[in-house]
C-alpha positions as CSV (number, residue, x, y, z in Angstrom):
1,X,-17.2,117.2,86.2
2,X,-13.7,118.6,86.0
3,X,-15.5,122.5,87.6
4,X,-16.9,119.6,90.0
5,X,-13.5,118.3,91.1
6,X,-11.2,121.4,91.3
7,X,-14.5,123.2,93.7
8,X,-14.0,120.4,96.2
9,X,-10.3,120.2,96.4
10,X,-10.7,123.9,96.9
11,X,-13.0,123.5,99.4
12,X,-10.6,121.1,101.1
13,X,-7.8,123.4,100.8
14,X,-9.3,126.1,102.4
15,X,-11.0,123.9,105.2
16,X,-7.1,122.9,105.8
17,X,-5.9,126.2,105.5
18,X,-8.7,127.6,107.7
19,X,-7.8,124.9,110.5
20,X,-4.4,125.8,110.8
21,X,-4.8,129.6,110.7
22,X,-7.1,129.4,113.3
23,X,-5.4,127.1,115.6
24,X,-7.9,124.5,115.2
25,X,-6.8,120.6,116.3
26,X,-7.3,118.7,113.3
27,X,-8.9,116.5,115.3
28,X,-11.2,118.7,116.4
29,X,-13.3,117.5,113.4
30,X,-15.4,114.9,113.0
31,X,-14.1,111.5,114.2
32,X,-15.6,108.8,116.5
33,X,-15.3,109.5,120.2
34,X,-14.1,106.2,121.2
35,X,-11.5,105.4,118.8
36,X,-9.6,108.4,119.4
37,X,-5.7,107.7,121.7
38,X,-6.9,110.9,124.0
39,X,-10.5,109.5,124.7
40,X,-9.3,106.1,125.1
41,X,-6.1,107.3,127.6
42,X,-8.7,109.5,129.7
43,X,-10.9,106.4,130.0
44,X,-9.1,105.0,132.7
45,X,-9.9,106.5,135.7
46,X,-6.6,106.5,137.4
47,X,-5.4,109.4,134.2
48,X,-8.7,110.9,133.7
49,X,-8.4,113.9,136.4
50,X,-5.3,114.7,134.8
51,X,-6.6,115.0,131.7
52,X,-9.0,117.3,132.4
53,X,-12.0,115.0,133.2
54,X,-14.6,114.5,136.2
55,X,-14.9,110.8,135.8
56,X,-14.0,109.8,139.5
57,X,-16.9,112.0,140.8
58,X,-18.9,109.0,139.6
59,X,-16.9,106.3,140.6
60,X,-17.6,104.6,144.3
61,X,-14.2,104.4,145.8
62,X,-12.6,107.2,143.9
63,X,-11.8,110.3,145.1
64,X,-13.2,113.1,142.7
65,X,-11.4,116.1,141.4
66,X,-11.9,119.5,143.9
67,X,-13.4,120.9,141.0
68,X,-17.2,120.4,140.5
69,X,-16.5,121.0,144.4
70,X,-19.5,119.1,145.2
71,X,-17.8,116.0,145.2
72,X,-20.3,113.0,144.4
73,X,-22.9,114.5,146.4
74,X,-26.4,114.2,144.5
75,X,-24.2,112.1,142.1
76,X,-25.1,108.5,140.9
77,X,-22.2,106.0,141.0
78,X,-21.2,103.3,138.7
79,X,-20.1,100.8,142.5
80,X,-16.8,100.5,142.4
81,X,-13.9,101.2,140.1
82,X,-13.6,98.0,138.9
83,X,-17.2,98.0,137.5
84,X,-16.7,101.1,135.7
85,X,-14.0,99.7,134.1
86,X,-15.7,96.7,132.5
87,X,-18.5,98.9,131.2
88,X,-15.4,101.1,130.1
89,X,-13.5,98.1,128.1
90,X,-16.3,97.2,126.6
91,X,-17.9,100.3,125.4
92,X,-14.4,101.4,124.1
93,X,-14.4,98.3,121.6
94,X,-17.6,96.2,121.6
95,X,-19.3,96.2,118.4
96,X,-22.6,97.8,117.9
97,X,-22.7,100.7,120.6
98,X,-24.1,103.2,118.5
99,X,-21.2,105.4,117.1
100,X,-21.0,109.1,118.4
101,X,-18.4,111.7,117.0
102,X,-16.5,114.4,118.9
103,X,-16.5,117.5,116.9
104,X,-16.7,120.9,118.0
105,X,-16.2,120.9,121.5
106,X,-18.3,118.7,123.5
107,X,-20.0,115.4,122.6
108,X,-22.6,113.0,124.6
109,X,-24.8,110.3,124.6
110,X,-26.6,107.4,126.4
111,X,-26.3,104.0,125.7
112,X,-28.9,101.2,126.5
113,X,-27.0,98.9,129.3
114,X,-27.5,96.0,127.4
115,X,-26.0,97.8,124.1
116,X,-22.6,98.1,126.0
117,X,-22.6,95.1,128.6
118,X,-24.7,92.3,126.2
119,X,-27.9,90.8,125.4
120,X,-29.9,89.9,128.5
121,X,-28.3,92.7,130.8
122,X,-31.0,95.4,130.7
123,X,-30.2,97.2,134.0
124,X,-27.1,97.6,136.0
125,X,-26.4,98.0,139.8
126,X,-25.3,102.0,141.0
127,X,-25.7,104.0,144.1
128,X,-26.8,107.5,144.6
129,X,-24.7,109.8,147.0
130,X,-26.6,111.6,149.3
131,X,-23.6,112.9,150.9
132,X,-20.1,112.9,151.5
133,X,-17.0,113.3,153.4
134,X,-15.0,116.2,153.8
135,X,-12.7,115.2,150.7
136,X,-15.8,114.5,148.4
137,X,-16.0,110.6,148.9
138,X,-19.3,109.5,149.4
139,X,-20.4,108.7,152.7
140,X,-24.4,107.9,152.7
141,X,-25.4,106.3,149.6
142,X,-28.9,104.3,148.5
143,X,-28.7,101.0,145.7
144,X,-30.1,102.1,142.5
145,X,-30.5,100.4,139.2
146,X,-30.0,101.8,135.8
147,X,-31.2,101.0,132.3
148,X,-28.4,103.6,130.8
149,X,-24.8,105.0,130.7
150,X,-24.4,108.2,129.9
151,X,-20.8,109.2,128.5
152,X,-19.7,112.9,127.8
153,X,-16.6,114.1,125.9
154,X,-15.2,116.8,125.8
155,X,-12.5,119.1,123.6
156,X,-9.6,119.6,126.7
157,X,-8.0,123.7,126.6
158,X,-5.0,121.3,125.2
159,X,-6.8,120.7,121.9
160,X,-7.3,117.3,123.0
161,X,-10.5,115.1,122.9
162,X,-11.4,113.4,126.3
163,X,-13.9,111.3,128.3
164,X,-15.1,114.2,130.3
165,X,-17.6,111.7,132.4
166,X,-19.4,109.1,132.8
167,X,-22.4,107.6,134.9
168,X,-25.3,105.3,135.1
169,X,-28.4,107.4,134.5
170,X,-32.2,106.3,133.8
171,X,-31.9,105.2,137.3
172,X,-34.9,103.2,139.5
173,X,-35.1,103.0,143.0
Protein backbone atom coordinates (compact mmCIF):
# COMPACT_ATOMS: atom_id res chain seq x y z
CA UNK A 1 0.00 0.00 0.00
CA UNK A 2 2.63 2.42 1.02
CA UNK A 3 4.79 1.30 -2.82
CA UNK A 4 1.01 1.94 -3.90
CA UNK A 5 0.95 5.57 -2.63
CA UNK A 6 4.42 7.00 -3.21
CA UNK A 7 3.94 5.42 -7.32
CA UNK A 8 0.99 7.73 -7.71
CA UNK A 9 2.25 10.81 -6.11
CA UNK A 10 5.17 10.22 -8.46
CA UNK A 11 3.10 9.80 -11.20
CA UNK A 12 1.45 13.19 -10.27
CA UNK A 13 4.65 14.83 -9.83
CA UNK A 14 5.96 14.06 -13.09
CA UNK A 15 2.49 14.66 -14.93
CA UNK A 16 2.98 18.32 -13.16
CA UNK A 17 6.46 18.52 -13.98
CA UNK A 18 5.87 17.35 -17.49
CA UNK A 19 3.11 20.10 -17.98
CA UNK A 20 5.12 22.87 -17.09
CA UNK A 21 8.23 21.88 -19.00
CA UNK A 22 6.44 21.48 -21.94
CA UNK A 23 4.36 24.60 -21.83
CA UNK A 24 1.29 22.81 -21.42
CA UNK A 25 -1.94 24.97 -19.93
CA UNK A 26 -2.90 23.16 -16.97
CA UNK A 27 -6.14 23.40 -18.21
CA UNK A 28 -5.41 21.76 -21.09
CA UNK A 29 -6.39 18.63 -19.16
CA UNK A 30 -9.37 17.17 -18.58
CA UNK A 31 -12.14 19.44 -17.39
CA UNK A 32 -15.84 19.97 -18.47
CA UNK A 33 -16.16 22.22 -21.55
CA UNK A 34 -18.90 24.33 -20.17
CA UNK A 35 -17.77 25.17 -16.84
CA UNK A 36 -14.65 26.55 -17.88
CA UNK A 37 -14.36 31.16 -17.53
CA UNK A 38 -12.78 30.95 -21.34
CA UNK A 39 -15.65 28.66 -22.80
CA UNK A 40 -18.23 30.47 -20.99
CA UNK A 41 -16.68 34.27 -22.06
CA UNK A 42 -16.44 32.94 -25.82
CA UNK A 43 -20.04 31.89 -25.62
CA UNK A 44 -21.42 35.15 -26.18
CA UNK A 45 -21.28 35.99 -29.51
CA UNK A 46 -20.48 39.53 -29.40
CA UNK A 47 -16.52 38.17 -27.74
CA UNK A 48 -16.39 35.02 -29.60
CA UNK A 49 -14.52 36.30 -32.82
CA UNK A 50 -12.06 37.73 -30.62
CA UNK A 51 -11.42 34.89 -28.95
CA UNK A 52 -10.61 32.96 -31.69
CA UNK A 53 -14.04 31.40 -32.52
CA UNK A 54 -16.35 31.17 -35.79
CA UNK A 55 -19.58 31.26 -33.85
CA UNK A 56 -21.16 34.27 -35.80
CA UNK A 57 -20.86 32.32 -39.16
CA UNK A 58 -23.90 30.52 -37.72
CA UNK A 59 -25.69 33.12 -36.30
CA UNK A 60 -28.56 35.01 -38.66
CA UNK A 61 -27.87 38.65 -38.14
CA UNK A 62 -24.25 38.33 -37.34
CA UNK A 63 -21.56 39.19 -39.33
CA UNK A 64 -18.97 36.19 -39.47
CA UNK A 65 -15.30 36.41 -39.08
CA UNK A 66 -13.34 36.87 -42.78
CA UNK A 67 -11.78 33.74 -41.88
CA UNK A 68 -13.61 30.46 -43.00
CA UNK A 69 -14.01 33.17 -45.92
CA UNK A 70 -17.09 31.58 -46.96
CA UNK A 71 -19.07 33.44 -44.78
CA UNK A 72 -22.42 31.44 -43.86
CA UNK A 73 -22.77 30.27 -47.23
CA UNK A 74 -23.78 26.45 -47.17
CA UNK A 75 -24.07 27.21 -43.41
CA UNK A 76 -27.14 26.36 -41.19
CA UNK A 77 -28.21 29.22 -38.82
CA UNK A 78 -29.43 29.17 -35.35
CA UNK A 79 -32.36 32.65 -36.59
CA UNK A 80 -31.25 35.25 -34.89
CA UNK A 81 -28.83 36.19 -32.15
CA UNK A 82 -31.14 36.21 -29.60
CA UNK A 83 -32.12 32.60 -30.13
CA UNK A 84 -28.66 31.38 -30.07
CA UNK A 85 -28.35 32.92 -26.90
CA UNK A 86 -31.11 31.12 -25.03
CA UNK A 87 -29.94 27.81 -26.37
CA UNK A 88 -26.47 29.24 -25.19
CA UNK A 89 -27.67 30.14 -21.37
CA UNK A 90 -29.15 27.16 -21.05
CA UNK A 91 -26.75 24.74 -22.34
CA UNK A 92 -23.95 26.57 -20.26
CA UNK A 93 -26.01 25.66 -16.96
CA UNK A 94 -29.02 23.43 -17.40
CA UNK A 95 -28.79 20.28 -15.65
CA UNK A 96 -28.48 17.06 -17.52
CA UNK A 97 -26.90 18.03 -20.97
CA UNK A 98 -24.58 15.29 -21.14
CA UNK A 99 -21.10 16.49 -19.87
CA UNK A 100 -18.27 16.76 -22.47
CA UNK A 101 -14.54 17.59 -21.44
CA UNK A 102 -11.98 19.66 -23.35
CA UNK A 103 -8.75 18.03 -23.33
CA UNK A 104 -6.24 17.90 -25.78
CA UNK A 105 -7.04 20.33 -28.19
CA UNK A 106 -10.41 20.20 -29.66
CA UNK A 107 -13.65 18.87 -28.14
CA UNK A 108 -17.32 18.33 -29.74
CA UNK A 109 -20.56 17.00 -29.51
CA UNK A 110 -24.37 17.09 -30.22
CA UNK A 111 -26.95 17.49 -28.06
CA UNK A 112 -30.68 16.38 -28.45
CA UNK A 113 -32.74 19.89 -28.65
CA UNK A 114 -34.92 18.87 -26.15
CA UNK A 115 -31.80 17.87 -23.81
CA UNK A 116 -30.66 21.64 -23.81
CA UNK A 117 -34.14 23.61 -24.42
CA UNK A 118 -36.65 21.04 -22.24
CA UNK A 119 -38.94 18.25 -22.34
CA UNK A 120 -41.44 18.56 -25.16
CA UNK A 121 -39.13 20.75 -27.48
CA UNK A 122 -37.79 18.10 -29.89
CA UNK A 123 -36.96 20.27 -32.95
CA UNK A 124 -35.92 23.89 -33.27
CA UNK A 125 -36.40 26.51 -36.01
CA UNK A 126 -32.92 27.40 -38.35
CA UNK A 127 -32.30 28.54 -41.78
CA UNK A 128 -29.81 27.32 -44.33
CA UNK A 129 -27.68 29.96 -46.31
CA UNK A 130 -27.66 29.46 -49.73
CA UNK A 131 -25.76 32.56 -50.17
CA UNK A 132 -24.52 35.69 -49.10
CA UNK A 133 -23.51 39.25 -49.41
CA UNK A 134 -20.37 40.57 -50.10
CA UNK A 135 -19.37 40.80 -46.33
CA UNK A 136 -20.53 37.12 -45.61
CA UNK A 137 -24.17 37.89 -44.22
CA UNK A 138 -26.51 35.71 -45.59
CA UNK A 139 -28.72 36.87 -48.25
CA UNK A 140 -30.91 33.79 -49.62
CA UNK A 141 -31.81 31.50 -46.89
CA UNK A 142 -34.59 28.40 -46.78
CA UNK A 143 -36.52 27.53 -42.92
CA UNK A 144 -35.12 24.38 -41.63
CA UNK A 145 -35.83 22.41 -38.53
CA UNK A 146 -33.44 20.69 -36.35
CA UNK A 147 -33.50 17.83 -33.85
CA UNK A 148 -29.69 18.83 -32.67
CA UNK A 149 -27.02 21.38 -31.67
CA UNK A 150 -23.81 20.68 -32.37
CA UNK A 151 -21.09 22.66 -30.19
CA UNK A 152 -17.29 22.45 -30.84
CA UNK A 153 -14.40 23.69 -28.61
CA UNK A 154 -11.46 24.30 -29.11
CA UNK A 155 -7.76 24.78 -27.39
CA UNK A 156 -7.14 28.83 -28.67
CA UNK A 157 -2.93 29.34 -29.80
CA UNK A 158 -3.36 31.38 -26.33
CA UNK A 159 -3.66 28.12 -24.28
CA UNK A 160 -7.11 28.93 -23.75
CA UNK A 161 -10.24 26.70 -24.02
CA UNK A 162 -13.10 28.21 -26.31
CA UNK A 163 -16.53 27.65 -27.91
CA UNK A 164 -15.06 27.40 -31.34
CA UNK A 165 -18.84 26.96 -32.89
CA UNK A 166 -21.96 26.20 -32.79
CA UNK A 167 -25.03 25.26 -35.02
CA UNK A 168 -28.28 23.47 -35.40
CA UNK A 169 -27.53 20.27 -37.25
CA UNK A 170 -29.76 17.00 -37.90
CA UNK A 171 -31.62 19.37 -39.93
CA UNK A 172 -35.22 18.59 -42.05
CA UNK A 173 -36.59 20.50 -44.67
Amino acid sequence: MVGSKKSRQSVGRILLVTTVVCGWPLHALAAECRTLSTVKDSGVADNNTGSGGHLTQHILGKTPPPQPASGQAGKTLYTSPEAYLGVWRNYESKEGIPSLNCSGTSAYHEVPVNKVLGSGVDLIGAFSCDSTNADGTCKDKRRTQCDKLAFGFILSPQGRWILNTSFPVNCKS
